[in-house]
N, C-alpha and C positions, 0 to 999 in steps of 0.2 A: 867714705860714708856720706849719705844725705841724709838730711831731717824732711819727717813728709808727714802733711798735715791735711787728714783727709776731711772733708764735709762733716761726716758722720761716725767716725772712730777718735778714737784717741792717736795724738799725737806717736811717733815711732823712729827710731834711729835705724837704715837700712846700709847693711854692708851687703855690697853685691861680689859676687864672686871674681876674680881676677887667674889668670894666667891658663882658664880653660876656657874651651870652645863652649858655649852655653846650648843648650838643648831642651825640651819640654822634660828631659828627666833630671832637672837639676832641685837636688831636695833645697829643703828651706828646713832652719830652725829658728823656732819662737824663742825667746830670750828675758824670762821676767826680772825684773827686778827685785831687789830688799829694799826694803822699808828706808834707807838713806837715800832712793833716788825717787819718794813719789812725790805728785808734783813737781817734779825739776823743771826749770827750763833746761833746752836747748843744750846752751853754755855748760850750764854745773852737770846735768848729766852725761856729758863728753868727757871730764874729768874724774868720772865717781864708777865704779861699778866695771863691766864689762868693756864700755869703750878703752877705761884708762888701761884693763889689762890688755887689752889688745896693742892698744900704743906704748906701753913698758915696756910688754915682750916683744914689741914690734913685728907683731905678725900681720903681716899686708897681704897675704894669700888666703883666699877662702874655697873651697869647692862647695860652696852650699852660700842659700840667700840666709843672711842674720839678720831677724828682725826683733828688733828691742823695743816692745812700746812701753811709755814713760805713762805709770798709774795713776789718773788725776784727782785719785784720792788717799788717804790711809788704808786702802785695802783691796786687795786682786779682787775679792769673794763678791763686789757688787752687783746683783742680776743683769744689770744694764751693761757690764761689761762683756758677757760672752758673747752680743749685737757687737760688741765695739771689734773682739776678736775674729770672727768671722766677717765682719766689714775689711780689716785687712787684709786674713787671706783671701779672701775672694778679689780685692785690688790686685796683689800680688800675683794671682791666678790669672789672669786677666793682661796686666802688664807687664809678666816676665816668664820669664821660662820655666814655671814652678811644676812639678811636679804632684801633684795633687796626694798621689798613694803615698808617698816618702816625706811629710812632714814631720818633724818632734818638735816634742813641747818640754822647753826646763827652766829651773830657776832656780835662785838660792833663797833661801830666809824667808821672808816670808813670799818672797817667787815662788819659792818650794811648795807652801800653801796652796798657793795660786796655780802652779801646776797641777796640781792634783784637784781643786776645784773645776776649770776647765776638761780636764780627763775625766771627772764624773759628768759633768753637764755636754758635755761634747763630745760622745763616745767613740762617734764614725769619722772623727776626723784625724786624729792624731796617730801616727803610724809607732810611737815608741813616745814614753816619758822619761826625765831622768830628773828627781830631787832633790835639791842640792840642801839639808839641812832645814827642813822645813816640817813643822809637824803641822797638822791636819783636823779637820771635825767629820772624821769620817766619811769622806768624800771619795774612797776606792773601794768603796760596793759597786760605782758606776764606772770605776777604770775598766774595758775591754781590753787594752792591749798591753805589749809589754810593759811595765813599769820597775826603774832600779830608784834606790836610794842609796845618797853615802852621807856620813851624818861627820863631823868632825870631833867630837870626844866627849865622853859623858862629863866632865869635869868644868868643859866649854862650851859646853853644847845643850845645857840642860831639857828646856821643851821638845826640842829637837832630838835630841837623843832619846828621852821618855817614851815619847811618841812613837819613833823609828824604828824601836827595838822590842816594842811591844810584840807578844809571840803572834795576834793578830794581826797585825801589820807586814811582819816578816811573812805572813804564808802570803801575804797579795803582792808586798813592794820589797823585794830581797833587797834586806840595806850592807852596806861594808863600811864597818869606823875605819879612817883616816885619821891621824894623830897629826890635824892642821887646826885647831882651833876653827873656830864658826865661819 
């Protein structure tokens, strides 16, 4: 992975693909974080979150670019961040073999938020979203494209699940409870 710190976005953790031949059709997925990595440096967020499951389960193969940007506030939903989003794919687009039509957008916790706020404010760009436990201020009136949710258990999961399961919600973002806690 690199750490890549552009002029004018938010800082971002990139895993670039390994063991395939790279091509203009190589997807890319966005990667938000929960509310334990914002602000992180560097350091702490290579231990927290998504880096550390990838070095757990030690998966060192990727067929797609992971890009993790680190939220340099207490919240995805800032207006100023969808510049800072589109600042990176356009980088990415630019300096790798990205695929443009074949991006998704996911996150967990309040990533999952933040997912779904970019899929309403950013319609044309996201080829598929997936929510990881994350409930919402109504921000998937402006989802155009596919969108899943899995929520972890009403018992563990409360806003998230509330939210998730709502029969509104379910007709736009078909959710599936997973019995893994948050």
């Amino acid at each position: 992975q690199s750490y890549v710190k552009l002029d004018n976005a938010m800082p971002f953790v990139l895993y670039s693909p390994t063991g395939a031949e790279l091509t203009a059709n190589t997807p890319m997925i966005i990667w938000l974080h929960g509310s334990g990595e914002c602000q992180a440096s560097e350091a702490t967020y290579l231990t927290r979150g998504l880096p550390a499951v990838f070095d757990t389960w030690e998966m060192k193969e990727f067929n797609a670019y992971i890009v993790c940007p680190i939220c340099p506030s207490d919240s995805w939903t800032s207006p100023g961040y969808t510049e800072d989003i589109q600042s990176i794919i356009d980088y990415m687009v630019t300096q790798y073999h990205v695929d443009v039509n074949n991006i998704s957008l996911t996150g967990h916790s309040l990533g999952g938020i933040g997912a779904q706020y970019f899929g309403g404010k950013m319609p044309n760009v996201f080829a598929r979203i997936a929510v990881l436990s994350g409930y919402s201020w109504d921000q998937l009136d402006n989802v155009t494209v596919p969108i899943k949710g899995w929520v972890g258990a009403k018992e563990l999961d409360g806003n998230s699940y509330a939210y998730m399961m709502r029969e509104d919600v379910l007709a736009k973002m078909p959710t599936t409870v997973i019995d893994c806690g948050h």
